[in-house]
N, CA, C and O of each residue as an XYZ file, in Angstrom:
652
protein
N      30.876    -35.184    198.366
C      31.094    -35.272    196.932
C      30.931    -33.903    196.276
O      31.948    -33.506    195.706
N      29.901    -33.123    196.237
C      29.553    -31.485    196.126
C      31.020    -31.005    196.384
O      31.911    -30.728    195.581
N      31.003    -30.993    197.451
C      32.330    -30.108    197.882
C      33.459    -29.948    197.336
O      34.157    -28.936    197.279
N      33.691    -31.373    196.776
C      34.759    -31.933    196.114
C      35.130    -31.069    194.549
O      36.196    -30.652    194.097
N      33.519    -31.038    193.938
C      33.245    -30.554    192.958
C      33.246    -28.865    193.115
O      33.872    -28.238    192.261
N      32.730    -28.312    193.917
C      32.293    -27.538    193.863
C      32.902    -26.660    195.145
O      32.072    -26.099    195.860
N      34.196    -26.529    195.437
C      34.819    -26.359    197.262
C      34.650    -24.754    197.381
O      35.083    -24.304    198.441
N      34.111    -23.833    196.503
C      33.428    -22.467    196.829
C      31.995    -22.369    195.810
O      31.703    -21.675    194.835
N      31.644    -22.906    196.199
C      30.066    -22.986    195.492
C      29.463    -20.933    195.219
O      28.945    -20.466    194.206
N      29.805    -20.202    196.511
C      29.532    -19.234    195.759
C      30.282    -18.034    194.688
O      29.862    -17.139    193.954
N      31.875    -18.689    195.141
C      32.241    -18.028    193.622
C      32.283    -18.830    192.692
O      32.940    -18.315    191.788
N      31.873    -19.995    192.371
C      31.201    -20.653    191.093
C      30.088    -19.745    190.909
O      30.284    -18.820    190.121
N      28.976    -19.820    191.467
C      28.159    -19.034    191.396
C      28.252    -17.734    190.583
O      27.572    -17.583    189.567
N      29.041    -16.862    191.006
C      29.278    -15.993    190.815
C      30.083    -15.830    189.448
O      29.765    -15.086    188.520
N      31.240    -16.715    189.511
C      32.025    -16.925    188.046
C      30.588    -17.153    186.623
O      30.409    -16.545    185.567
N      30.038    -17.979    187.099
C      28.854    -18.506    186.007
C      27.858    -16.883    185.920
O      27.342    -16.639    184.830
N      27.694    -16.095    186.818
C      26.824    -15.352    186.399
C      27.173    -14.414    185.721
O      26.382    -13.790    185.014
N      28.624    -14.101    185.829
C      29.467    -12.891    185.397
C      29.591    -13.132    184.227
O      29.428    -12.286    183.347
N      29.984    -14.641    183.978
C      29.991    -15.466    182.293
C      28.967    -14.938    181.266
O      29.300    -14.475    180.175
N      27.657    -15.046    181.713
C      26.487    -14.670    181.469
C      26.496    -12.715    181.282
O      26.371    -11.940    180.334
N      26.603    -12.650    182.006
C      26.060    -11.109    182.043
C      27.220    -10.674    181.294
O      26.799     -9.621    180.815
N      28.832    -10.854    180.740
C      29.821    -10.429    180.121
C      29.646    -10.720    178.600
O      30.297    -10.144    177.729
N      28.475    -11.899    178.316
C      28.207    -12.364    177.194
C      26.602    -11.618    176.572
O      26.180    -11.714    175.419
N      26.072    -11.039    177.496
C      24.966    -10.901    177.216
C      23.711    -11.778    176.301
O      22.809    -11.447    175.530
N      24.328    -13.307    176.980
C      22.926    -14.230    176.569
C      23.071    -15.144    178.015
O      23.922    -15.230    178.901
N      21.451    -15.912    177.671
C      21.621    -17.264    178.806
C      21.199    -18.211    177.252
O      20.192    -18.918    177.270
N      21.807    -18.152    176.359
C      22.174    -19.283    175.445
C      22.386    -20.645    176.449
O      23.026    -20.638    177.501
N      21.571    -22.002    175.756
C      22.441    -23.100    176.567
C      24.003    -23.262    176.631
O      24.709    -23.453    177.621
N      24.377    -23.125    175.220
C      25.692    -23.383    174.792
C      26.343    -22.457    176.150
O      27.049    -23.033    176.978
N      26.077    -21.221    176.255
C      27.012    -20.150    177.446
C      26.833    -20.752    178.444
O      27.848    -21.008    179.091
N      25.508    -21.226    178.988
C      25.322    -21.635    180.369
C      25.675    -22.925    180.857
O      25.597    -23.400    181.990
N      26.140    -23.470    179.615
C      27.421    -24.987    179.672
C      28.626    -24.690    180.003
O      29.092    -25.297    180.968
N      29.478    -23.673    179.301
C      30.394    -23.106    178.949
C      30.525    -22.568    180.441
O      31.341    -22.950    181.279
N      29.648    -21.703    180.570
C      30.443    -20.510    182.202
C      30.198    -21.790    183.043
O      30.909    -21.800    184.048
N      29.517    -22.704    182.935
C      29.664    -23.826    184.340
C      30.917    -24.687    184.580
O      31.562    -25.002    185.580
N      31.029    -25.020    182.853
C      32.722    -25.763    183.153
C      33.753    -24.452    183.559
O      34.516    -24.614    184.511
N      33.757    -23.510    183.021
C      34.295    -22.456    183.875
C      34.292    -22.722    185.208
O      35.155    -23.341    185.832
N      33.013    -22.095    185.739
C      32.650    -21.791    187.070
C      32.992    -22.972    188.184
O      32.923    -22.894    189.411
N      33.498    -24.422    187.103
C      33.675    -25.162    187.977
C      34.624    -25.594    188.033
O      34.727    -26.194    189.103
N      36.043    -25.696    187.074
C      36.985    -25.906    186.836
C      37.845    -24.685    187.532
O      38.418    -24.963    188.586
N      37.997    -23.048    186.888
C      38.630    -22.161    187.614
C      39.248    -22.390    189.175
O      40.446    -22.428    189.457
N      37.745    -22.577    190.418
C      38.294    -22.534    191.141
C      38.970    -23.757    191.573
O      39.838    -23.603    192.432
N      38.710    -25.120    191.084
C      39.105    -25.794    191.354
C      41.112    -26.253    191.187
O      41.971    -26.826    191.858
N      40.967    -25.397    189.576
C      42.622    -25.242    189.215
C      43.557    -24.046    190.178
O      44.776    -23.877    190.209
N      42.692    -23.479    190.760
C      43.132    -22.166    191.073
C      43.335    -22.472    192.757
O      44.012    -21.634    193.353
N      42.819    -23.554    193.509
C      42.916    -24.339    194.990
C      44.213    -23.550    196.011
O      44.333    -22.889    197.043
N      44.927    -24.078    195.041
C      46.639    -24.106    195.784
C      46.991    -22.841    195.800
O      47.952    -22.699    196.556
N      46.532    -21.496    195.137
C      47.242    -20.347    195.171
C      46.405    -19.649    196.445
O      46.924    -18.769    197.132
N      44.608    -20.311    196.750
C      44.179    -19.590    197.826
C      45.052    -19.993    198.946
O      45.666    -21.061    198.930
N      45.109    -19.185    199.875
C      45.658    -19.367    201.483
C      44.777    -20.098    202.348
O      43.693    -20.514    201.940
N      45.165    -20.268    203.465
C      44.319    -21.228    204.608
C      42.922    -20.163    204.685
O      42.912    -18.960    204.424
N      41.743    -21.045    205.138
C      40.529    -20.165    205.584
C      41.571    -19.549    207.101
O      42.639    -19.789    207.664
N      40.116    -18.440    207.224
C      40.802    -17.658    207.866
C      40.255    -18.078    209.394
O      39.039    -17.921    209.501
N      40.802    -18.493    210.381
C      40.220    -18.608    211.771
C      40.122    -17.324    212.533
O      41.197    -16.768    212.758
N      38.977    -16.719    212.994
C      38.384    -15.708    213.781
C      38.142    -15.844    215.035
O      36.999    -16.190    215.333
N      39.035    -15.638    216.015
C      39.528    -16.307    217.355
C      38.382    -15.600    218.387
O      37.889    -16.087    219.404
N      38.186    -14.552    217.893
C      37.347    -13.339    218.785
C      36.419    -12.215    217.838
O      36.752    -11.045    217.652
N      35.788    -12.549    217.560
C      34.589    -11.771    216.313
C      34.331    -10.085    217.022
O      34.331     -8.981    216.479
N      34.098    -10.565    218.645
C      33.784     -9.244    219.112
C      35.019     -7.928    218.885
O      34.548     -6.791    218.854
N      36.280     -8.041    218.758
C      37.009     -7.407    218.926
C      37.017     -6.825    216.739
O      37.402     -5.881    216.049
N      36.604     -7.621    216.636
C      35.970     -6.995    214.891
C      35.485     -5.373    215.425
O      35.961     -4.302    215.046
N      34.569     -5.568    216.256
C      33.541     -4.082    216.207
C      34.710     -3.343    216.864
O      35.067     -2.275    216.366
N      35.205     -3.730    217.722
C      35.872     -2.556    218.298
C      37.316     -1.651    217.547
O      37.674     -0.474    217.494
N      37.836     -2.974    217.047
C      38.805     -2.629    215.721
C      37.967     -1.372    214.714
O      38.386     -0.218    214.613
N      36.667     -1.925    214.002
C      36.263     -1.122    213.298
C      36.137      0.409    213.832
O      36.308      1.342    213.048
N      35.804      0.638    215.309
C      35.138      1.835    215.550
C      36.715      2.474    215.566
O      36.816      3.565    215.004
N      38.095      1.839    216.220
C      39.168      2.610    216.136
C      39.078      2.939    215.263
O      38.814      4.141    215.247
N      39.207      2.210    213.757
C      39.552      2.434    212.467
C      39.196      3.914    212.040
O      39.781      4.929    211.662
N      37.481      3.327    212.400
C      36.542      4.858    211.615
C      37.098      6.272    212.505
O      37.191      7.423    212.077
N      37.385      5.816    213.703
C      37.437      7.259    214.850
C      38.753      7.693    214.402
O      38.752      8.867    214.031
N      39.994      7.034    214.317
C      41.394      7.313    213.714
C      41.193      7.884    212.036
O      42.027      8.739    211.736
N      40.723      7.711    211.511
C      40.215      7.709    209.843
C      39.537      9.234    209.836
O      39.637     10.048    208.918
N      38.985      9.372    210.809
C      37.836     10.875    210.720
C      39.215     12.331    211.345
O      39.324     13.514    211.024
N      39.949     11.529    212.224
C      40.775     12.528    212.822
C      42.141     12.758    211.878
O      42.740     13.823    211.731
N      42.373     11.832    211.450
C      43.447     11.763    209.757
C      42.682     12.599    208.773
O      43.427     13.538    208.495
N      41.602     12.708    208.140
C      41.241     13.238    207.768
C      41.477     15.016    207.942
O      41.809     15.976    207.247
N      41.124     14.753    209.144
C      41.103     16.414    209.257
C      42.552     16.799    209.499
O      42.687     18.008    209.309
N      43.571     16.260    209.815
C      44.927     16.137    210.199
C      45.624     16.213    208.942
O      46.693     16.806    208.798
N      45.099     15.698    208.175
C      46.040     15.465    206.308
C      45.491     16.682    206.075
O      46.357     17.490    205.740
N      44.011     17.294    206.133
C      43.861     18.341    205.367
C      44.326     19.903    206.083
O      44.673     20.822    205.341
N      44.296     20.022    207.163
C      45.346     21.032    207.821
C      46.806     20.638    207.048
O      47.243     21.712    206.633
N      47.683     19.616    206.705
C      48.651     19.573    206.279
C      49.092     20.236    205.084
O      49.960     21.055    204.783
N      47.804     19.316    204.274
C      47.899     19.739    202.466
C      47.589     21.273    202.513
O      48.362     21.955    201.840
N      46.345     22.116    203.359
C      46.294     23.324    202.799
C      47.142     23.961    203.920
O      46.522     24.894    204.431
N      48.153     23.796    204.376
C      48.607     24.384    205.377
C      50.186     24.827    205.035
O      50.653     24.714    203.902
N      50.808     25.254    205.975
C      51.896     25.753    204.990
C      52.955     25.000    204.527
O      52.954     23.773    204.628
N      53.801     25.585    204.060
C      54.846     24.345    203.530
C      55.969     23.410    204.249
O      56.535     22.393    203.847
N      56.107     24.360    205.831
C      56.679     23.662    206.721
C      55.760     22.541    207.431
O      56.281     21.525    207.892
N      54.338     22.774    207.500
C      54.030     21.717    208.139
C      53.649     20.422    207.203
O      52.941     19.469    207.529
N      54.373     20.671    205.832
C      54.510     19.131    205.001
C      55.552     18.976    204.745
O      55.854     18.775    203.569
N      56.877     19.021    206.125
C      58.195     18.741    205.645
C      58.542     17.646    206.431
O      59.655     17.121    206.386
N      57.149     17.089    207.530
C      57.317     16.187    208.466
C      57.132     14.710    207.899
O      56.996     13.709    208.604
N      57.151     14.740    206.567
C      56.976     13.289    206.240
C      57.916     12.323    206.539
O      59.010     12.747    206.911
N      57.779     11.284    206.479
C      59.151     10.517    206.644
C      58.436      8.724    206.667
O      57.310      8.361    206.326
N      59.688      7.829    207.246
C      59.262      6.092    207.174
C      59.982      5.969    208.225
O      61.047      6.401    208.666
N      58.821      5.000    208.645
C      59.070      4.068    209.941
C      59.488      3.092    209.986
O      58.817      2.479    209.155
N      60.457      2.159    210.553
C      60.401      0.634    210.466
C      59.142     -0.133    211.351
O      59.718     -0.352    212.417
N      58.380     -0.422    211.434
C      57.329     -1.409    212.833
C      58.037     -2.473    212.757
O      58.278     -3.217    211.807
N      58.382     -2.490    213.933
C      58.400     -4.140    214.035
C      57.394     -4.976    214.873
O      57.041     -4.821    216.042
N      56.867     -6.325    213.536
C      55.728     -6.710    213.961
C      55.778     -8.318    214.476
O      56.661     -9.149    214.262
N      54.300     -8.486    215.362
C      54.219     -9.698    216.310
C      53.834    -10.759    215.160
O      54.196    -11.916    214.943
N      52.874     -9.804    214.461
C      51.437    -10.279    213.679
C      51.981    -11.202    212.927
O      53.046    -10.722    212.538
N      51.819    -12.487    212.410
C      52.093    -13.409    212.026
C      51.364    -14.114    210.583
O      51.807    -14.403    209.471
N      50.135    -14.208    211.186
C      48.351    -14.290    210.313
C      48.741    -13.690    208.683
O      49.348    -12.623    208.595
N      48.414    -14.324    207.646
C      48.109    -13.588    206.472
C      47.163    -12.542    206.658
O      47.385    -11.339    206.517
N      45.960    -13.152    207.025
C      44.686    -12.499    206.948
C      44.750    -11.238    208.025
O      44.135    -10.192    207.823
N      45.634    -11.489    209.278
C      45.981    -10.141    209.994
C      46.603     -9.413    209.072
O      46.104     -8.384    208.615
N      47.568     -9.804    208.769
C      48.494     -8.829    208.166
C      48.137     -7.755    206.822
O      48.571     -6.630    206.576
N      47.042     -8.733    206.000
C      47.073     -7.904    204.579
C      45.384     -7.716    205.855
O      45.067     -8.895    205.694
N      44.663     -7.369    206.488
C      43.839     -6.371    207.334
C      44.550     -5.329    207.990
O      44.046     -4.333    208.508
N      45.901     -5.663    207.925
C      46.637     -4.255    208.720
C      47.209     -3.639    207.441
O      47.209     -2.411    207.364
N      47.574     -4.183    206.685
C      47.603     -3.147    205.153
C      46.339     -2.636    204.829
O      46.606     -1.439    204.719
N      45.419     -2.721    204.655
C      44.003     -1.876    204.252
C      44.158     -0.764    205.073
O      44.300      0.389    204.664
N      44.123     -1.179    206.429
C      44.052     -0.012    208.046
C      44.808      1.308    207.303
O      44.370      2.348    206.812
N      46.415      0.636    207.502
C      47.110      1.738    207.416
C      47.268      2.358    205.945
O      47.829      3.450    205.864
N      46.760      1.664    204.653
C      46.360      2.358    203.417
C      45.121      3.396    203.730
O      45.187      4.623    203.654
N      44.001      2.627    204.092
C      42.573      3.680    204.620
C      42.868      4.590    205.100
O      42.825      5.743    204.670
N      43.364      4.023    206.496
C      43.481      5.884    207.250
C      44.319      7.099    206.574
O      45.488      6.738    206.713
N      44.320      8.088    206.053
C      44.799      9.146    205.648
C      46.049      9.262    206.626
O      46.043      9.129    207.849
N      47.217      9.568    205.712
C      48.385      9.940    206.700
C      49.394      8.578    206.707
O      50.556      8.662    207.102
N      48.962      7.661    206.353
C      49.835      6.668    206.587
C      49.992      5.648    205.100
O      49.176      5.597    204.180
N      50.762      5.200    205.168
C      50.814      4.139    203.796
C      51.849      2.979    204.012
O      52.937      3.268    204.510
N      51.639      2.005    203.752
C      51.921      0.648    204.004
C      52.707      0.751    202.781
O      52.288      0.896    201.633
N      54.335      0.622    203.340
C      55.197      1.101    201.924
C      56.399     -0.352    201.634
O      57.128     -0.504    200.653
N      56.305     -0.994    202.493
C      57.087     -2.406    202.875
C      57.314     -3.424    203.424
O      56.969     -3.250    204.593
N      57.706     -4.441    203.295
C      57.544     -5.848    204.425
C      58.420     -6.775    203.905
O      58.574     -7.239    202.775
N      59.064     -6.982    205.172
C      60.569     -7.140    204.913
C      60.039     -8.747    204.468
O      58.932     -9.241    204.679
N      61.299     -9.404    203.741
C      61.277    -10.650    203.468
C      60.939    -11.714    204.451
O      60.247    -12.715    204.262
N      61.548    -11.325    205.533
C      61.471    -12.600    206.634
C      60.239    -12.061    207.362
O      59.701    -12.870    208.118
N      59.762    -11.001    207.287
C      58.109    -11.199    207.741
C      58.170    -10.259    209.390
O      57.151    -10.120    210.066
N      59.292     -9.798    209.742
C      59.382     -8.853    211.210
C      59.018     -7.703    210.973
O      58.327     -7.031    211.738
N      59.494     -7.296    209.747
C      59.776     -5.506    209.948
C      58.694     -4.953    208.943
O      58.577     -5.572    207.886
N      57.940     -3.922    209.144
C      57.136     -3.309    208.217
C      57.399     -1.570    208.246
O      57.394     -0.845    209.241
N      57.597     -1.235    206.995
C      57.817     -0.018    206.721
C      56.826      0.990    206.208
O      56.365      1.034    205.067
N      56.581      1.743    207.153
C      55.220      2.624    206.596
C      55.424      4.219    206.876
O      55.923      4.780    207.852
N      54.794      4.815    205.534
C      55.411      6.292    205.551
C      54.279      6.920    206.155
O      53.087      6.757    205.894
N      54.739      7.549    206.874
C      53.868      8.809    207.575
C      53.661     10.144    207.542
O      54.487     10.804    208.173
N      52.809     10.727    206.996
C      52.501     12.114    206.694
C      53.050     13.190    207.617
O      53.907     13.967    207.196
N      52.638     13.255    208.721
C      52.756     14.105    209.829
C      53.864     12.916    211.231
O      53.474     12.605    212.357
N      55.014     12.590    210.671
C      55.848     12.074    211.172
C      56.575     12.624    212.631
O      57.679     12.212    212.986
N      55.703     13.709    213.486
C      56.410     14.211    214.959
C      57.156     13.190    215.688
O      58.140     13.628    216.282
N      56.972     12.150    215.774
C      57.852     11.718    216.806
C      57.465      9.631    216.696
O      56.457      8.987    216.987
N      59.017      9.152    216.072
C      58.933      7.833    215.550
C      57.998      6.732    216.457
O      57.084      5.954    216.181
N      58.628      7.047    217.509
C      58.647      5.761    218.760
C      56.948      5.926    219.306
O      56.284      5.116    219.952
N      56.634      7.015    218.885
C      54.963      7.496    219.077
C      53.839      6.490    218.175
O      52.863      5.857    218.578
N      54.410      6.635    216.822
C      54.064      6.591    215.781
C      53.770      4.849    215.598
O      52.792      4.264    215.134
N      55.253      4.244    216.262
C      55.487      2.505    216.385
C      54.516      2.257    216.900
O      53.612      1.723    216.257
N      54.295      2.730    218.977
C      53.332      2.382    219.358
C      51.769      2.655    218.836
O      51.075      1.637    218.846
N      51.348      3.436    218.545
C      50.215      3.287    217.969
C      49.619      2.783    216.886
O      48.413      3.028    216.889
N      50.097      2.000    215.694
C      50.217      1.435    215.024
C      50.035     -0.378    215.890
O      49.163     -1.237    215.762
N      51.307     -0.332    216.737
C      51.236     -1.854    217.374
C      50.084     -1.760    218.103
O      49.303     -2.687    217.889
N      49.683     -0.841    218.991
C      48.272     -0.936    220.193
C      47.269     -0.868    219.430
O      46.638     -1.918    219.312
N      46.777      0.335    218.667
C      45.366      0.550    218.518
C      45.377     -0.515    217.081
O      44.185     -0.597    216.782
N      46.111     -1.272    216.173
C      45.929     -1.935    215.043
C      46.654     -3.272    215.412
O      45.862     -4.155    215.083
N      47.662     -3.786    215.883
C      48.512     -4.472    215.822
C      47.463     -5.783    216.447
O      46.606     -6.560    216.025
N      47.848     -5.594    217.146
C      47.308     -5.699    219.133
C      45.795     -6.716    218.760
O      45.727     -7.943    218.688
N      44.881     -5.862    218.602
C      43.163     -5.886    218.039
C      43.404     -7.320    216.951
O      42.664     -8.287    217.133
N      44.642     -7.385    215.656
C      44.338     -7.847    214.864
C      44.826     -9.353    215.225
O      44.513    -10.344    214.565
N      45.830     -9.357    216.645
C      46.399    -10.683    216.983
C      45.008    -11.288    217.585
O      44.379    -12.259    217.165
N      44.704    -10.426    218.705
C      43.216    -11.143    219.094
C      42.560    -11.878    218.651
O      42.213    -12.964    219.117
N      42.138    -11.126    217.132
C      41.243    -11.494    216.391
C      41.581    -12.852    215.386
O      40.641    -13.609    215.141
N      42.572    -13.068    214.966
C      43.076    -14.132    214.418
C      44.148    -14.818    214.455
O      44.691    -15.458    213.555
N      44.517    -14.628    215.808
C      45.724    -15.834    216.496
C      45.642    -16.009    217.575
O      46.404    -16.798    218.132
């Protein structure tokens, strides 16, 4: 019955406290008010969330993360040789098509963060029917390089993990 009422109890939670702290009172009248909020919102709002997310393999979380951070630290230093570097070596930009396995919402907008985060890359498209993803690349040397590593060290990790 709770559940029914209440099917994310902590962003009710959260909706009701924000109510509060945006109003600057705990008046009864507010703390009536942000609850029919806090309890109505998510309930009207049901159908636009997506499926929970199933986590097929948790362990492959850590190992995803450490690529992320280890790829992220070497972009870093890779974008900034670019930007202060001369003007030919920022003429290598360009877009890729990927074509992808990944299927998952929750993979997919986790492989948009990846390739937004890491420096050097940007998540610039996705085709209608859901195959092809277009992402621009800073230091663009060589396409078919660029596909595979994207599909292995991100692709790959994120099917594991949630399909």
């Amino acid at each position: 019955m709770i559940a029914r009422i209440l099917p994310w109890p902590f962003m009710s939670a959260l909706l009701l406290i924000m109510w509060l702290l945006l109003n600057q009172t705990i008046a009864f009248g507010h703390i009536v008010l942000g609850a029919v909020l806090a309890i109505a919102l998510p309930l009207l709002t049901s159908s636009l969330r997506p499926t929970k997310a199933r986590v097929k393999r948790p362990g492959v979380i850590i190992k995803l993360f450490l690529i992320v951070t280890w790829d992220s630290l070497l972009s870093n230093i890779a974008v900034a040789r670019i930007v202060l570097g001369s003007k030919k070596a920022r003429d290598n930009s360009g877009f890729i098509k990927v074509p992808l396995d990944l299927r998952d919402p929750y993979g997919l907008s986790t492989l948009a963060v990846i390739l937004t985060a890491v420096p050097g890359t940007v998540w610039s498209e996705f085709s209608e029917d859901g195959d092809i993803l277009t992402v621009h690349v800073l230091d663009l040397t060589d396409e078919t390089t660029s596909i595979r590593t994207i599909k292995d060290r991100y692709e790959k990790p994120l099917m594991e993990i949630f399909e």
